[in-house]
C-alpha positions as CSV (number, residue, x, y, z in Angstrom):
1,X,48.7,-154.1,91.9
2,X,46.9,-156.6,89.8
3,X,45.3,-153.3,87.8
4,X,49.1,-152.3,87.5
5,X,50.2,-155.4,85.9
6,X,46.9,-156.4,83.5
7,X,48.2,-152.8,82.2
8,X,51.6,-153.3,81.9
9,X,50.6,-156.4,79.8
10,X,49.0,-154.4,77.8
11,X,51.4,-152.2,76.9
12,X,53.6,-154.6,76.3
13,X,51.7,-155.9,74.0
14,X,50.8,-153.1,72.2
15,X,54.6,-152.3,71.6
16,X,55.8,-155.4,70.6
17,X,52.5,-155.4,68.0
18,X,53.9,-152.1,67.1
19,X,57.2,-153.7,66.6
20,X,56.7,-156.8,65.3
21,X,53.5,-157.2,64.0
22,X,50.3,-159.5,65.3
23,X,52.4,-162.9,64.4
24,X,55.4,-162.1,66.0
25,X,53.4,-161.5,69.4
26,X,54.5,-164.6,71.3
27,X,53.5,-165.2,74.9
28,X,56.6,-165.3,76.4
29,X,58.2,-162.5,74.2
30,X,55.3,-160.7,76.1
31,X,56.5,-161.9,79.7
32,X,59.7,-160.6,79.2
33,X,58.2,-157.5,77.7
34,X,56.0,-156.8,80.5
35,X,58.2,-158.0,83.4
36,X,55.6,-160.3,84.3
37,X,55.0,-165.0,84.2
38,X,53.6,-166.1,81.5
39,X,51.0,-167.8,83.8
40,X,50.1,-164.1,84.9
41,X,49.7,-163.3,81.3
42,X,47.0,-166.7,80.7
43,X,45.3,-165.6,84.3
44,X,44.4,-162.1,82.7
45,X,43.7,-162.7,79.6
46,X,43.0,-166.8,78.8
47,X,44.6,-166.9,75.2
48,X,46.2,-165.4,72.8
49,X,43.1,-164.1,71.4
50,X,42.1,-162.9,74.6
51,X,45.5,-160.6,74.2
52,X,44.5,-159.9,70.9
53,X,41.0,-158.6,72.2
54,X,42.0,-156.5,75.2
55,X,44.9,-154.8,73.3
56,X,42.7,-153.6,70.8
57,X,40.4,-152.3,73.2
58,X,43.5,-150.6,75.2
59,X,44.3,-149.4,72.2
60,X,41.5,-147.6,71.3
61,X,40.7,-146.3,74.7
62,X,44.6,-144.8,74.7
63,X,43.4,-142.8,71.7
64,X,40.4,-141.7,72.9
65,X,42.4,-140.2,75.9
66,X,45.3,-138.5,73.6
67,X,42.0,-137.1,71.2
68,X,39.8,-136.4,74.0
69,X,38.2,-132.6,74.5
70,X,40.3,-130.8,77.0
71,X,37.2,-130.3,80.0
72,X,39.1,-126.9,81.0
73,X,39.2,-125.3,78.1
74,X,37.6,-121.6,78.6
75,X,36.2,-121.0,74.4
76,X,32.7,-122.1,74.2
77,X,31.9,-125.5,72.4
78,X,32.2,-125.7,68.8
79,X,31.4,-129.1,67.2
80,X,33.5,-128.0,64.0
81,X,36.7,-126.8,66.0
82,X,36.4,-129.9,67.8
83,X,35.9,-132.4,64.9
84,X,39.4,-130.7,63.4
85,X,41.1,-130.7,66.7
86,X,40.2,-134.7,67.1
87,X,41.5,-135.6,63.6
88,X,43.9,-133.9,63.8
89,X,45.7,-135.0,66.9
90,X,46.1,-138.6,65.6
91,X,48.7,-137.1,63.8
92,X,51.2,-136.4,66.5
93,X,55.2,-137.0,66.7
94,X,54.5,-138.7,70.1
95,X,56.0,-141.9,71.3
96,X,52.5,-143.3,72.4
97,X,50.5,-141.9,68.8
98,X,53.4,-143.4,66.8
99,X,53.2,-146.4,68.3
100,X,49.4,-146.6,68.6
101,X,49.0,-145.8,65.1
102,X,51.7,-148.5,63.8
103,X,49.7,-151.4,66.1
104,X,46.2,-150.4,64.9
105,X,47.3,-150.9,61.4
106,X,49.1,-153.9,62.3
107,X,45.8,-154.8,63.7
108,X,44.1,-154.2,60.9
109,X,46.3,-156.2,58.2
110,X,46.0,-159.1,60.3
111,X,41.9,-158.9,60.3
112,X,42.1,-159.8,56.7
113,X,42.9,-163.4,57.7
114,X,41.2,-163.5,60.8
115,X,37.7,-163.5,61.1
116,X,37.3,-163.0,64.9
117,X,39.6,-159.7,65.5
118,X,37.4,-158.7,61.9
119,X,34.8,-158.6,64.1
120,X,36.3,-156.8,66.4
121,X,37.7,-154.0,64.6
122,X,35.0,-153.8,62.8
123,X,32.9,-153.1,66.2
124,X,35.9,-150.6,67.4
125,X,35.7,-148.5,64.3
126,X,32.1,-148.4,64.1
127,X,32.3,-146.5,66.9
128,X,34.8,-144.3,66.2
129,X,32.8,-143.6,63.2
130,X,29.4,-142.8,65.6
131,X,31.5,-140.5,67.6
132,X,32.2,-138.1,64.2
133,X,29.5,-138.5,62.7
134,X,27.9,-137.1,66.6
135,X,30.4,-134.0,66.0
136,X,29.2,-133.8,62.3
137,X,25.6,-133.6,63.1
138,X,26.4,-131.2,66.1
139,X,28.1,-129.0,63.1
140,X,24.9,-129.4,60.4
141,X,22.1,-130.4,62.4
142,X,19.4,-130.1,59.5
143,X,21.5,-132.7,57.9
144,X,20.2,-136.7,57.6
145,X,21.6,-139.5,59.2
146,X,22.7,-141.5,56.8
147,X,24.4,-138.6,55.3
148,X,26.5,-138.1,58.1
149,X,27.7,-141.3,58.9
150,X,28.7,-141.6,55.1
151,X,30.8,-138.7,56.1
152,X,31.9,-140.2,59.1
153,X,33.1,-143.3,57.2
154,X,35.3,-141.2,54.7
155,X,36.8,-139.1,57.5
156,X,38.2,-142.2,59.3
157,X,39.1,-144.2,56.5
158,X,41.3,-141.2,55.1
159,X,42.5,-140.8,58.7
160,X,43.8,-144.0,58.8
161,X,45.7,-144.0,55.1
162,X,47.1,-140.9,56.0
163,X,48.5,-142.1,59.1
164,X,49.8,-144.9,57.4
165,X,51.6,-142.8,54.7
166,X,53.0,-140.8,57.3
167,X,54.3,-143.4,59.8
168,X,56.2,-145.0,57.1
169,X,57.8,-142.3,55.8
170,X,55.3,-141.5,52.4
171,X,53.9,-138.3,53.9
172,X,55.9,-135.9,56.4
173,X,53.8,-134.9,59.1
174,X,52.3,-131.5,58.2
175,X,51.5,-132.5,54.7
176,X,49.6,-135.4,56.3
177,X,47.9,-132.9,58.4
178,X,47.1,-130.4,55.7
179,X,45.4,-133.2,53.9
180,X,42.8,-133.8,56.8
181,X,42.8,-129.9,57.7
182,X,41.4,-130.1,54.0
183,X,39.1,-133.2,53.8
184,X,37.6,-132.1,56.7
185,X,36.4,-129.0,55.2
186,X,35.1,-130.4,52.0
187,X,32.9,-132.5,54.2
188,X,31.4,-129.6,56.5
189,X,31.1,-128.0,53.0
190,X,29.2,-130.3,51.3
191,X,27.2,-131.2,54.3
192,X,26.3,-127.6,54.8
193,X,24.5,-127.2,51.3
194,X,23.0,-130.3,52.2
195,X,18.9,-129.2,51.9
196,X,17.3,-130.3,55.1
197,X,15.2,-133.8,56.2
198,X,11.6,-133.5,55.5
199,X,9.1,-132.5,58.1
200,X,6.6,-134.5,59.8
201,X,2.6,-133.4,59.5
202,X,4.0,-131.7,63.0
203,X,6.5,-129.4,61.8
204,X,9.6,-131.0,63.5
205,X,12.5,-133.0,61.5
206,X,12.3,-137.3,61.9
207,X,14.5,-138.5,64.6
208,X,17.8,-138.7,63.4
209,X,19.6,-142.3,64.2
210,X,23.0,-142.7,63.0
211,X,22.9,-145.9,60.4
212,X,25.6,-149.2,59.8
213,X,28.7,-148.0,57.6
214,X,28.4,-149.6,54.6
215,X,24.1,-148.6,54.6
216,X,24.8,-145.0,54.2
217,X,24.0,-143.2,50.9
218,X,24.3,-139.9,49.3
Protein backbone atom coordinates (compact mmCIF):
# COMPACT_ATOMS: atom_id res chain seq x y z
CA UNK A 1 0.00 0.00 0.00
CA UNK A 2 2.60 2.47 0.98
CA UNK A 3 4.49 1.36 -2.59
CA UNK A 4 0.88 2.18 -4.08
CA UNK A 5 0.72 5.62 -2.73
CA UNK A 6 4.70 6.85 -2.95
CA UNK A 7 3.68 6.04 -6.71
CA UNK A 8 0.59 7.62 -7.03
CA UNK A 9 2.56 10.74 -5.77
CA UNK A 10 4.60 10.44 -8.31
CA UNK A 11 2.41 10.56 -10.93
CA UNK A 12 0.76 13.20 -9.67
CA UNK A 13 3.45 14.99 -9.76
CA UNK A 14 4.71 14.31 -12.92
CA UNK A 15 1.24 15.47 -14.44
CA UNK A 16 0.79 18.42 -12.84
CA UNK A 17 4.78 19.22 -13.93
CA UNK A 18 3.42 18.27 -17.24
CA UNK A 19 0.70 20.78 -16.75
CA UNK A 20 1.83 23.41 -15.03
CA UNK A 21 5.35 23.53 -15.03
CA UNK A 22 8.11 22.97 -12.02
CA UNK A 23 6.78 26.39 -10.11
CA UNK A 24 3.34 25.71 -10.27
CA UNK A 25 3.98 22.32 -8.38
CA UNK A 26 2.58 23.10 -4.98
CA UNK A 27 2.30 20.62 -2.17
CA UNK A 28 -1.11 20.66 -1.68
CA UNK A 29 -2.09 20.95 -5.45
CA UNK A 30 -0.21 17.54 -5.27
CA UNK A 31 -2.41 16.08 -2.36
CA UNK A 32 -5.34 16.69 -4.18
CA UNK A 33 -3.75 15.40 -7.25
CA UNK A 34 -2.65 12.28 -5.76
CA UNK A 35 -5.59 11.63 -3.43
CA UNK A 36 -3.31 11.50 -0.69
CA UNK A 37 -2.34 14.27 3.03
CA UNK A 38 0.09 16.47 2.46
CA UNK A 39 1.78 15.02 5.58
CA UNK A 40 1.93 11.62 3.47
CA UNK A 41 3.50 13.64 0.70
CA UNK A 42 6.49 15.23 3.40
CA UNK A 43 6.76 11.46 5.01
CA UNK A 44 7.87 10.12 1.44
CA UNK A 45 9.62 12.60 0.11
CA UNK A 46 10.94 15.40 2.98
CA UNK A 47 10.67 18.60 0.65
CA UNK A 48 9.85 19.92 -2.27
CA UNK A 49 13.17 19.08 -3.69
CA UNK A 50 12.88 15.72 -2.47
CA UNK A 51 9.63 15.68 -5.09
CA UNK A 52 11.64 17.38 -7.46
CA UNK A 53 14.38 14.48 -7.15
CA UNK A 54 12.19 11.34 -7.13
CA UNK A 55 9.98 12.57 -10.05
CA UNK A 56 12.74 12.92 -12.21
CA UNK A 57 13.97 9.69 -11.38
CA UNK A 58 10.27 8.19 -11.99
CA UNK A 59 10.47 9.90 -14.87
CA UNK A 60 13.22 8.54 -16.46
CA UNK A 61 12.62 5.03 -15.33
CA UNK A 62 8.93 5.35 -17.08
CA UNK A 63 10.87 5.87 -20.19
CA UNK A 64 13.19 3.41 -19.90
CA UNK A 65 10.14 0.96 -19.65
CA UNK A 66 8.10 2.53 -22.72
CA UNK A 67 11.81 2.31 -24.82
CA UNK A 68 12.88 -0.89 -23.34
CA UNK A 69 13.87 -4.03 -25.73
CA UNK A 70 10.84 -6.28 -25.97
CA UNK A 71 12.71 -9.72 -24.08
CA UNK A 72 10.27 -11.94 -26.46
CA UNK A 73 11.02 -10.82 -29.51
CA UNK A 74 11.97 -13.91 -31.81
CA UNK A 75 14.72 -11.74 -34.59
CA UNK A 76 18.11 -12.07 -33.33
CA UNK A 77 19.81 -8.95 -31.68
CA UNK A 78 20.80 -6.10 -33.76
CA UNK A 79 22.44 -3.16 -31.92
CA UNK A 80 21.42 -0.81 -35.06
CA UNK A 81 17.68 -1.98 -35.28
CA UNK A 82 17.54 -1.48 -31.70
CA UNK A 83 19.24 1.97 -31.39
CA UNK A 84 16.43 3.18 -34.14
CA UNK A 85 13.68 1.32 -32.35
CA UNK A 86 14.70 3.23 -28.87
CA UNK A 87 14.84 6.76 -30.46
CA UNK A 88 12.32 6.32 -32.07
CA UNK A 89 9.63 5.29 -29.58
CA UNK A 90 10.04 8.65 -27.61
CA UNK A 91 8.10 9.80 -30.18
CA UNK A 92 4.77 8.24 -29.53
CA UNK A 93 1.09 9.79 -29.54
CA UNK A 94 0.68 8.18 -26.01
CA UNK A 95 -0.86 9.77 -23.03
CA UNK A 96 2.15 8.63 -20.74
CA UNK A 97 5.11 9.78 -23.71
CA UNK A 98 3.26 12.98 -24.17
CA UNK A 99 3.21 13.79 -20.88
CA UNK A 100 6.65 12.39 -20.01
CA UNK A 101 8.15 14.33 -22.67
CA UNK A 102 6.32 17.80 -21.68
CA UNK A 103 7.60 17.22 -17.79
CA UNK A 104 11.29 16.33 -18.78
CA UNK A 105 11.50 19.56 -20.64
CA UNK A 106 9.74 21.33 -18.03
CA UNK A 107 12.47 19.82 -15.93
CA UNK A 108 14.94 20.88 -17.90
CA UNK A 109 13.95 24.79 -18.30
CA UNK A 110 13.80 24.96 -14.63
CA UNK A 111 17.60 23.54 -14.24
CA UNK A 112 18.76 26.77 -15.75
CA UNK A 113 17.93 28.46 -12.46
CA UNK A 114 18.49 25.74 -10.26
CA UNK A 115 21.71 24.36 -9.48
CA UNK A 116 20.68 21.17 -7.59
CA UNK A 117 18.03 19.58 -10.14
CA UNK A 118 21.23 20.84 -12.75
CA UNK A 119 22.93 18.29 -11.12
CA UNK A 120 20.58 15.98 -11.38
CA UNK A 121 19.60 16.01 -14.89
CA UNK A 122 22.77 16.32 -15.71
CA UNK A 123 23.46 12.82 -13.89
CA UNK A 124 20.07 11.36 -15.63
CA UNK A 125 21.10 12.30 -19.06
CA UNK A 126 24.56 11.16 -18.70
CA UNK A 127 23.21 8.00 -18.57
CA UNK A 128 20.91 8.07 -21.10
CA UNK A 129 23.79 9.12 -23.14
CA UNK A 130 26.09 5.82 -21.82
CA UNK A 131 23.22 3.61 -22.77
CA UNK A 132 23.54 4.82 -26.76
CA UNK A 133 26.59 5.21 -27.00
CA UNK A 134 26.63 1.04 -25.50
CA UNK A 135 24.15 0.45 -28.69
CA UNK A 136 26.59 2.52 -30.89
CA UNK A 137 29.62 0.68 -29.99
CA UNK A 138 27.61 -2.67 -30.26
CA UNK A 139 26.87 -1.31 -33.96
CA UNK A 140 30.84 -0.12 -34.83
CA UNK A 141 32.86 -1.95 -32.41
CA UNK A 142 36.39 -0.87 -34.07
CA UNK A 143 35.17 2.57 -33.24
CA UNK A 144 36.89 4.81 -30.09
CA UNK A 145 35.23 5.79 -27.13
CA UNK A 146 35.16 9.11 -27.21
CA UNK A 147 33.89 8.98 -30.61
CA UNK A 148 30.90 7.35 -29.56
CA UNK A 149 29.84 9.11 -26.85
CA UNK A 150 30.17 12.39 -29.05
CA UNK A 151 27.68 10.59 -30.98
CA UNK A 152 25.69 9.67 -28.11
CA UNK A 153 25.52 13.27 -27.05
CA UNK A 154 24.09 14.51 -30.55
CA UNK A 155 21.57 11.69 -30.72
CA UNK A 156 19.88 12.75 -27.39
CA UNK A 157 20.27 16.33 -27.69
CA UNK A 158 18.39 16.25 -31.16
CA UNK A 159 15.99 13.75 -29.52
CA UNK A 160 15.05 16.07 -27.06
CA UNK A 161 14.53 19.36 -29.58
CA UNK A 162 12.66 17.26 -31.67
CA UNK A 163 10.38 16.21 -29.08
CA UNK A 164 9.93 19.57 -28.08
CA UNK A 165 9.07 20.76 -31.65
CA UNK A 166 6.62 18.16 -31.90
CA UNK A 167 4.78 18.39 -28.48
CA UNK A 168 4.13 21.88 -29.13
CA UNK A 169 2.85 21.68 -32.33
CA UNK A 170 6.23 22.88 -34.59
CA UNK A 171 6.78 19.33 -36.03
CA UNK A 172 3.80 16.76 -36.65
CA UNK A 173 4.80 13.51 -35.49
CA UNK A 174 6.16 11.58 -38.51
CA UNK A 175 8.20 14.39 -39.73
CA UNK A 176 9.67 14.46 -36.16
CA UNK A 177 10.30 10.85 -36.62
CA UNK A 178 11.76 11.03 -40.13
CA UNK A 179 14.28 13.52 -38.74
CA UNK A 180 15.74 10.94 -36.14
CA UNK A 181 15.11 7.84 -38.66
CA UNK A 182 17.64 10.19 -40.54
CA UNK A 183 20.15 11.51 -37.88
CA UNK A 184 20.48 8.23 -36.76
CA UNK A 185 21.84 7.01 -39.96
CA UNK A 186 24.28 9.78 -40.59
CA UNK A 187 25.79 8.80 -37.28
CA UNK A 188 26.08 4.91 -37.94
CA UNK A 189 27.45 6.33 -41.33
CA UNK A 190 30.01 8.34 -40.18
CA UNK A 191 30.89 6.06 -37.42
CA UNK A 192 31.28 3.27 -39.84
CA UNK A 193 34.15 4.90 -41.96
CA UNK A 194 35.50 5.72 -38.76
CA UNK A 195 39.35 3.89 -39.20
CA UNK A 196 39.85 1.80 -36.19
CA UNK A 197 41.72 2.45 -32.54
CA UNK A 198 45.33 1.59 -32.64
CA UNK A 199 46.69 -1.68 -31.47
CA UNK A 200 48.60 -2.48 -28.49
CA UNK A 201 52.28 -4.33 -28.98
CA UNK A 202 49.71 -7.41 -28.38
CA UNK A 203 47.58 -7.16 -31.28
CA UNK A 204 44.19 -6.38 -29.42
CA UNK A 205 42.42 -2.71 -29.52
CA UNK A 206 42.79 -0.48 -25.89
CA UNK A 207 39.88 -1.02 -23.64
CA UNK A 208 37.30 1.09 -24.63
CA UNK A 209 35.62 3.32 -21.63
CA UNK A 210 32.89 5.51 -22.54
CA UNK A 211 34.15 9.34 -21.54
CA UNK A 212 32.21 12.63 -19.77
CA UNK A 213 29.86 14.49 -22.52
CA UNK A 214 31.37 17.48 -23.00
CA UNK A 215 35.31 15.53 -23.13
CA UNK A 216 34.46 13.84 -26.30
CA UNK A 217 36.17 14.82 -29.56
CA UNK A 218 36.15 14.11 -33.18
Amino acid sequence: MATDRRTAILEGAARVIARRGVRGLRVEELAVEAGVSTALIYYHFKDRAGILRHTLEFISDRADRYTAADEGAAEAFDPRRELERSLLLEFQDLPEVRENSTAWGELRASAVFDPELRGELARTGLAWVHDVAALLGEACPTVPAPTLTASAERLTALTEGLSMRWLSGGLPLHRARELMRAAISVELDQLARRRPPERWGGGEPGPRTFSEPGAASH
